[in-house]
Structures are given as C-alpha cells and as structure tokens.
NULOKE-334946 format. One record per residue (C-alpha): x, y, z. Coordinates in pm, whole numbers, plus 32768, in hexadecimal, padded with zeros to 4 digits. Example, Ala and Ser with C-alpha at 12.3 -4.5 7.8 and 13.67 -1.06 7.14 Angstrom:
84CE7E3E830C 85577F9682CA 
! end
This chain:
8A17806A7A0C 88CF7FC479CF 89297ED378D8 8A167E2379E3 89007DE87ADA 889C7CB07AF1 86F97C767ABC 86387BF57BAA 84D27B857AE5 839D7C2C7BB8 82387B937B9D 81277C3D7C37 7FDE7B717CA3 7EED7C677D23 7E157C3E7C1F 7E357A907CAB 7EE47A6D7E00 7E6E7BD07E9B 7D057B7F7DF6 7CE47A3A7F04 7D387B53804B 7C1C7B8A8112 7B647CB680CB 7BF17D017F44 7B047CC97E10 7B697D837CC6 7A4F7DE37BD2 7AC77DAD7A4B 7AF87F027A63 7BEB7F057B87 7C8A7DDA7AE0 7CD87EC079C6 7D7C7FCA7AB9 7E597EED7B4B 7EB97E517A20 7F197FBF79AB 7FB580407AE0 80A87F077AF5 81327F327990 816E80A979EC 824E80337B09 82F47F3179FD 82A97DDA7AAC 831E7CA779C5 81B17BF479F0 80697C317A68 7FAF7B017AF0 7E647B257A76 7D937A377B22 7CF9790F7A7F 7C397938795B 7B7A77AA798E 7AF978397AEB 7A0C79337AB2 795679F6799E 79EF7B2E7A05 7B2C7A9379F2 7B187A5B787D 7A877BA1784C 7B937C197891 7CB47B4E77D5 7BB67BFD76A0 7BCF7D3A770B 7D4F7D3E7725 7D627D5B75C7 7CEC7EDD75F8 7E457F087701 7F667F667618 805D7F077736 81B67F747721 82907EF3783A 81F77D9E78A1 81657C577817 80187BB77898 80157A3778E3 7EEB795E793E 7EED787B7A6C 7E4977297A9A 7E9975B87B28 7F2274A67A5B 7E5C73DE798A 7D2E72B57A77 7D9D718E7A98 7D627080798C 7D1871B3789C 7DF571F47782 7E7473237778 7DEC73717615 7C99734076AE 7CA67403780F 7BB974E777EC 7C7075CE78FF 7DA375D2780B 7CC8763576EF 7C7C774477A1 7DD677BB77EB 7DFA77A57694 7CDE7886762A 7D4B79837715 7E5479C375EE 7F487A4976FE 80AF79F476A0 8106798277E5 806D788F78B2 809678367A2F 805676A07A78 805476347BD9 806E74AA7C27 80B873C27D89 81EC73CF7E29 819473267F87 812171B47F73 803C71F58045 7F7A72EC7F77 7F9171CB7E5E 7EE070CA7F32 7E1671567FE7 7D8C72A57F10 7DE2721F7DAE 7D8E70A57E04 7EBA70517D2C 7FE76F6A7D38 813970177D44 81896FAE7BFB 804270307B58 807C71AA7BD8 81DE71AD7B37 812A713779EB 8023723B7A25 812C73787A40 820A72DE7928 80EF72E1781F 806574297870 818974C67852 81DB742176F4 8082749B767D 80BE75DA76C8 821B75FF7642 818575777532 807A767374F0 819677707518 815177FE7661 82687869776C 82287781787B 826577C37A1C 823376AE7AEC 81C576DD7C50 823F75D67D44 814C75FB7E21 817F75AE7F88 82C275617F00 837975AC8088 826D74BB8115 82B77398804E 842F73C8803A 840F73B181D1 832C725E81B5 83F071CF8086 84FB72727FC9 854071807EED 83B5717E7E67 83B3732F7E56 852273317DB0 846F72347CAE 835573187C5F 8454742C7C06 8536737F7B49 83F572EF7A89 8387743C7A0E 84D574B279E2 84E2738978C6 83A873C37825 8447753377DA 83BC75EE78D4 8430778E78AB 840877B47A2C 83F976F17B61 838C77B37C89 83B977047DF7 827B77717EB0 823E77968020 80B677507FF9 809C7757818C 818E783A81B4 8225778282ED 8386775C828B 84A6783D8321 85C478C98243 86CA7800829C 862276DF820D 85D9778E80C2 874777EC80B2 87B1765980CE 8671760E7FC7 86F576DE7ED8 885176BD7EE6 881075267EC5 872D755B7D86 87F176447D02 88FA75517CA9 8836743D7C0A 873475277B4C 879F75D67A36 863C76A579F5 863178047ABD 859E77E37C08 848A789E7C85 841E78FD7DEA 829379337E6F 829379747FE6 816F799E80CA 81647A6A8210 80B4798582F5 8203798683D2 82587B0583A5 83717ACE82B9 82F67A9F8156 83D77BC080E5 850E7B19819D 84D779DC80F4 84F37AAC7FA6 862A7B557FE0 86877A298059 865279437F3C 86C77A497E5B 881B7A457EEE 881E78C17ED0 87F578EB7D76 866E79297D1A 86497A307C00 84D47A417BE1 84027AD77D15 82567AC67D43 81A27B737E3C 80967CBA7E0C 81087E367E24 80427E717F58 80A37D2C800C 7F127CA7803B 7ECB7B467FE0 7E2079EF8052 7E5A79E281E8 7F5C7AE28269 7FD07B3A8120 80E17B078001 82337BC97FF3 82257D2F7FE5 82C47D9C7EA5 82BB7F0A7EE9 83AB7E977FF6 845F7D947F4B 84A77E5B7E2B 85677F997EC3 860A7E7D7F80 866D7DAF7E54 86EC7ED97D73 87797FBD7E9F 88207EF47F79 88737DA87E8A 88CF7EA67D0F 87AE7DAC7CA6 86EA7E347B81 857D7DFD7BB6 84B57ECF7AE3 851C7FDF79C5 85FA80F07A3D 8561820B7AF1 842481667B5D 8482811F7CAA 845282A47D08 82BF82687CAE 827C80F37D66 81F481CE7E7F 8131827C7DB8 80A5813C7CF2 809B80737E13 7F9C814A7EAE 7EC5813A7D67 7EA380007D88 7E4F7FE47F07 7D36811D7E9F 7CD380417DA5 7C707EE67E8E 7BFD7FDE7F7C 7D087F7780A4 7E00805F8170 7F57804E815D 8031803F829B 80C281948315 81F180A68363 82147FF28230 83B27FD381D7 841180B880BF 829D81858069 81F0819081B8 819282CF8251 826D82818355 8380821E82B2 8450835B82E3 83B183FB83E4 848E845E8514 842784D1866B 854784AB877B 861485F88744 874985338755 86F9849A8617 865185D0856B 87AF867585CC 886985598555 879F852483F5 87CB869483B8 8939869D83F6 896E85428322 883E84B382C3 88CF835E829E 891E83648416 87A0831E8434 870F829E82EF 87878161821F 8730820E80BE 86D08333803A 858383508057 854D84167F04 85EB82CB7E5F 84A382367E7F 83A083607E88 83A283BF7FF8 83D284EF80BF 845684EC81F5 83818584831D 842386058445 82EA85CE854D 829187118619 827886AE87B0 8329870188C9 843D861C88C4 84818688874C 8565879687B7 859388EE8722 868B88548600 854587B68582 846588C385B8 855B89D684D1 857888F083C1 83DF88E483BB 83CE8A6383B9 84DA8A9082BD 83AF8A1981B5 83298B6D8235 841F8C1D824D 85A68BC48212 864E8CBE82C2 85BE8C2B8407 86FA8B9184B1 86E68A9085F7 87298BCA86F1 863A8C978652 85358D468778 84228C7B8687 84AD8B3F86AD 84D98B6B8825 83728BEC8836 830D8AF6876D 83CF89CD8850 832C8A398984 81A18A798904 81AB890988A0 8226887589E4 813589558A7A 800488D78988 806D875D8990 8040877B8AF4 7EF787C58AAD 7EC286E089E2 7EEF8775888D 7FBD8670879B 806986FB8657 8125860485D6 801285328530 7F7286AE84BA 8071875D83E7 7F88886B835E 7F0D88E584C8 8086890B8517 80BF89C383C2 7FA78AA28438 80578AAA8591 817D8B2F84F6 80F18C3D843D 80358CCD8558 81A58CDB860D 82098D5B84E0 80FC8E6884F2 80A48DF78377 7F6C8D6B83B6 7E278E5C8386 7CF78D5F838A 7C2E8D44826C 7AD78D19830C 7A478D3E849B 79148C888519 78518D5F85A6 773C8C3A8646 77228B0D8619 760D89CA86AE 7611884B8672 74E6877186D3 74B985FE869D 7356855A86A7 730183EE872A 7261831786CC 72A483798578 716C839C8462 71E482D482EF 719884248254 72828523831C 741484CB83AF 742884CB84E6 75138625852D 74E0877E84BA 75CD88A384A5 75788A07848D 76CA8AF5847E 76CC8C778443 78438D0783B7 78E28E1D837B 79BA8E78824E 7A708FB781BA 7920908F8297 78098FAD81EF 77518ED682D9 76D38D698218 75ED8C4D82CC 75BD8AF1827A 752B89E08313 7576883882C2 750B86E9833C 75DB85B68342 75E6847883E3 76C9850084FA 76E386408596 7856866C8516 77E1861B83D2 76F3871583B5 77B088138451 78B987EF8340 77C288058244 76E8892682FD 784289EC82CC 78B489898162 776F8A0880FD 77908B34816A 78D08BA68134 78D28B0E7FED 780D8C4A7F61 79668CD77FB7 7A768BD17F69 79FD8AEF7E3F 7B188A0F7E5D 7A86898B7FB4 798488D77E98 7A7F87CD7EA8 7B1487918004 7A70866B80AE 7ACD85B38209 7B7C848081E6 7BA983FD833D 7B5984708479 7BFD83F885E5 7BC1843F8754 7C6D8404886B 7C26843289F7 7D6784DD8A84 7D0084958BEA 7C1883A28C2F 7BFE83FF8DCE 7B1485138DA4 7A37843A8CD8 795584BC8BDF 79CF861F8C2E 7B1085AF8BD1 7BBE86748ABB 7BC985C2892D 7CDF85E88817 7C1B85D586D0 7CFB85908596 7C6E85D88446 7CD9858B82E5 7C68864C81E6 7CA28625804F 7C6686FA7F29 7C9485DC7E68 7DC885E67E07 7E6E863F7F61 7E4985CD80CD 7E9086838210 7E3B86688366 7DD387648475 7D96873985E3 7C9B87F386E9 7C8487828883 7B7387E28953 7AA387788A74 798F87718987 79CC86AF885C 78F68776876B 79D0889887A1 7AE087DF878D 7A7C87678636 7A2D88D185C5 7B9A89378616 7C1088128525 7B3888538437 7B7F89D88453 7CEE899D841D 7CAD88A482CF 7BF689B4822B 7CD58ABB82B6 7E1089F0822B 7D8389A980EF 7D2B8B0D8085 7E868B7A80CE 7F008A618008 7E1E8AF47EEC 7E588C5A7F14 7FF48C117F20 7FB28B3D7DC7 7F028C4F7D38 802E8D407D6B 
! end
C-alpha cells in the first residue's frame, strides 16, 4: 500500500524560518534537539539556518557531525552570490560550502522591484546572478533548492520577469524550485492558477513556502500541492517571521490522511503530536488548544448531541480518528454534555456503569447544580475524576488540613518573599507542620503543603504548578464576588488540571491545589498495584 503513494518532499525551517518569529532564539544546544526530534518524525530536510550569519551558526554545521541522523538530510541556506562577485569568490557561498551539508537552500529575486530597488541591479544582472550560483553549486556536488522569493509578488507586477527567474534556475540544474509567498498576502486561488501555469513549462519539481500573514498559509499548501507542487516548507509548530509559516503538524495529517500522500516514513504520523510539542517546549512557546489535528481541543466535545452522536458513530462528529495522529478524544464534563458523555467518563472507573445508572443520574444533576455555582469541570478533568469517585463512594482522602494561614508582606525586604504559609495536616493519625515563603501567597501555600506532606508521600518531591488561572464568576458583588481558580500541575512527565471556587481566592486555590495532590497520589497508589 505504501509503495503506491505518491511523495510529497517535506522541509522543515524552524531551525531558519521559525528562528526570525518574534520571541524564539535556539541555543546550539536547542539547535541540536530540534535537529534530532525532526529526523525522529522522518522530515526529508531540516533547514538549518545560515552558517555565514553568525558564529553560532557555524558551530553548529560542526557539531552535526556528532548527530548520526537516520530519517532526514540537513541543507544550508543562504542568498545567491553579490553582485559583480564571482561566484568562486562569494565569500557567503564559501560558507555554504564549509557547512559540508549535502543540501543547500539558495534564495534569489523574483519581483523587479526587489532587483532595483534592494539589489540595485538591472534585470538582466539578477538572472546572471541565480544562474551562476546555481552552476557552482551543482558543481561542488551539492543538491540545490531554489527559493523564489516573493515569487507571488512579482508574478502579480510582471509575470513575464518572475516566470524568467524560474526557468533560469531551472537551466542551471536546479534540484528544486520552491514558489515562495515571502509576504504571505496571496489567496489560494491564485496559487492554484501559478502553479498549474508553471507546471507546464518547468520540468524541475516545484516547491511551495507559504506564509500566514492572511490566515491561510496552510491552504495555499494544499493548494499548490494539488496543482502539482511535490515539495512543502514551513516549521512543525507553525511560528515564523510575522504571523507565521505553514503549520506542518497540520499540513501533514492533511496531506497523508485526506490526499493518500506519503509525507514522512510509515507510522510516524501517530507521534507528530508528540514531537511537535518537543519542539514548541523546546523555543519555549505554547501551542494552541485548537490547533487542527494535535491541539488539546481537537477532539474535545461538549454539546451532548455530539457526545451522543461521536459515541454512537464517531465519524458522525470527528473527520479522523484521532488515535491516527496521537490524540485522544475528550468528551468535556458541563451541563450541556449530557449523561451519554458523563457514562463514558466513568466507565474509566468503572465499566459496568451504564447511561441509566443512579451514578450517572447523580452525577448529571450535582454538576448542573455546581456549574451554577460556578464550579467548571470541563477544563479540570482530575477534579471531576475525583468527583466521580466520591459518587462512587471510592474515594477515602489521603491527607486533611487541619489549619492552615497565608500572609503577604509589603513593601517587600530583597532578603525575604513577600508571602508566607504556615499549614498543619493530618495523615494516617500523625499530625506534620510546615511553614514556606514564596513570592505569592498561592505559591507558598503550595509549597507550605508539599513540604509537609512530603514526609508522607515522597513522590510529591516532583509535582510542581505549571499554570495557574482565575476567574471572577460575578463581577456585581465586586470584590466579594466568588473566583474559579484553575491549576495545572506536572510531575514531569504528566499534566492535569484541577479547579477550586470560592469567595476568597486563597481558599479557592487550596481546593485546587488539594485536588492535584489528591489526584496524583491515587494515580501513584493505582500504579503501584
């Protein structure tokens, strides 16, 4: 079955591209990661940045000697050669050269304008300028792709001039020519007609680089790849110069799902969730909950028609299968969900729970009762696992605190934090005190508690907060109105989420952060058995 898919060739630039977003900057060491984590998902190429740019650039072309890459191929990336230079003596080619990759990734005018008034060259001169770089390269044995850039731009001022450009590098034996969207301003329709024009007088593979200034980078993709393109650019994550490149963790599962395109080797696609997210942890950024294909959100469903539907024929309410690409679907606990939604969520408690059971009815009719006051669960799966249980009457709570007092200090001395905790608990008869500082009083009341039930539950070592929300339910009474506080918690390895509402938001925040610990130390004890 493989074998008769057609390929489509990825490259990947967030080592390039997503290096120019706002906000990213990759340490040699991060470069390294990335570099890794894209040949485990089985990209053709890796865009590495260019070496001529920056010492740590260079650096790293060196270090990929250490890499012993399996799945992918590292190219270079760097401008043709300056005008009235020979090629031979461009000292930016030189170092394209040295980088040793065995691809590299040339970009060179394809709007007149940019000629005259950024290159300060006569038409004529640029086409000389692409032509020889490309034969140097080719003949120093490199695989050569040749951005067009603002190739959409200059076919829209003059056509003839940009279809000149290509054909150009196509005769000076250039491997790839990619059509880029530097501004990312152009609408698919108009990359359809591109293509489909170029297609018939170029006989080298066409490429496609979209950007997302308009919202429809990954459109323009599909699009050009059903005109005829068979080699894609963009970054995993999406993030690049302005709004962006195309998304490949979206463009992939669209590509090989719905088009029987073969993108990368056989069974990665269930992991490009998995390695996407790497990467985003990597240049420190967030990806969307809504993101097509990998996104939190992806799957989720809410409305209990749907749940009902997707449970009866989950096609009736999702466009894959969401394990095709490493996701889980999540059927969102609330009081529209219905009770179809809220069985199948206590069946990973129990199984024999059915959506008539007195549980489920229970269950159906505490949550409208706690939404109305204000209690959400659908963003706070392990408060509503602990929910369950106590319905259940399988929940016995590991710890009880018997006092506990938060104070916070201002102006605030640069020896001490501002907040201080002091909590007294209570676990299996033995009483245990601890007291914390932090910079916030929810801070140090997490801490306060870790470190003293900790004596107790090792694992806790471990467990940190990794986000923390609030939100005023009711704003007419005020600042005596009542706060939903939503904390994540990790172990490292794991996230989940817990929720706690109050008038007062410090108790509010010790009900979250009660349920995290709770949740994770019946997470451990069930491992355990």
């Amino acid at each position: 079955m493989d074998s008769e898919m057609q390929k489509i060739e990825i490259l990947d630039t967030t080592l390039r591209d997503g290096a120019q977003g706002e906000g990213i900057s990759f340490s040699l060491r991060d470069k390294l990661a990335v570099t890794e984590t894209l040949d485990e998902l089985g990209v053709a190429w890796i865009e590495a940045g260019n070496p001529g740019s920056n010492p740590k650039d260079m650096e790293f072309f060196r270090s990929l000697s250490a890499l012993k890459l399996k799945n992918s191929k590292v190219c270079a990336f760097g401008p043709t050669r300056k005008k009235g230079v020979k090629a031979a003596d461009d000292n930016m080619l030189r170092c394209l050269l040295d980088a040793g990759t065995e691809g590299v990734v040339i970009f060179g005018k394809s709007w007149d304008l940019h000629v005259r008034e950024v290159l300060h060259a006569q038409p004529e001169e640029n086409i000389e300028m692409i032509c020889d770089t490309i034969v140097f390269l080719k003949k120093e044995g490199r695989f050569v792709i040749y951005d067009c850039e603002h190739f959409f731009d200059g076919w829209n001022a003059n056509a003839s001039y940009a279809v000149s450009a290509v054909k150009a590098a196509a005769q000076a034996g250039a491997d790839r020519i990619v059509l880029c969207d530097t501004n990312g301003g152009t609408f698919p329709s108009a990359v359809k007609s591109v293509v489909e024009h170029l297609k018939k007088i170029c006989n080298v593979p066409l490429g496609i680089h979209a950007h997302n200034d308009c919202g429809v980078a990954l459109a323009n993709s599909i699009e050009a790849v059903q005109a005829g393109c068979t080699h894609v650019q963009g970054t995993l994550t999406g993030f690049g110069e302005r709004c962006g490149n195309t998304a490949l963790a979206a463009l992939i599962p669209s590509l090989e799902l719905k088009m029987n395109l073969r993108c990368i080797p056989q069974g990665s696609l269930i992991r490009i969730g998995e390695l996407t997210r790497r990467i985003a942890e990597i240049a420190n950024v967030i990806i969307s909950d809504d993101m097509p294909y990998i996104g939190a959100h992806a799957f989720s469903h809410k409305a209990g028609m749907h749940v009902d539907g997707v449970l009866k024929t989950s096609r009736s309410f999702e466009h894959i299968d969401p394990q095709a690409v490493g996701n889980e679907r999540h059927l969102l606990m609330s009081e529209v969900g219905g009770r179809a939604a809220i069985a199948q969520r206590v069946k990973k408690t129990d199984p024999s729970i059915h959506k008539e059971h007195p549980v489920i009815i229970s269950l159906a009719e505490k949550l409208k009762k706690l939404e109305a006051e204000g209690w959400a669960y659908e963003g706070a799966d392990a408060s509503f696992e602990i929910l369950i249980r106590r319905e259940l009457g399988r929940y016995k709570p590991f710890f009880a605190i018997e006092a506990y007092r938060v104070l916070s200090e201002h102006p605030v001395s640069d020896k001490i934090q501002c907040s201080h905790a002091w909590v007294k608990v209570l676990v299996d008869g033995q009483y245990e005190m601890a007291a914390a500082e932090g910079v916030g009083p929810v801070g140090a009341l997490d801490c306060a508690l870790r470190r003293a039930l900790t004596r107790f539950f090792p694992g806790l070592a471990k467990v940190r907060l990794e986000d923390y929300k609030v939100r005023v339910i009711d704003g007419k009474d005020a600042t005596a109105a009542h706060v939903r506080v939503l904390i994540e918690s990790t172990d490292g390895q794991r996230n989940w989420n817990t929720v706690g509402v109050s008038a007062d938001i410090i108790d509010a925040s010790r009900a979250a952060l009660v349920d995290s610990i709770e949740y994770m130390l019946i997470n451990e004890m069930e491992a355990v058995r």
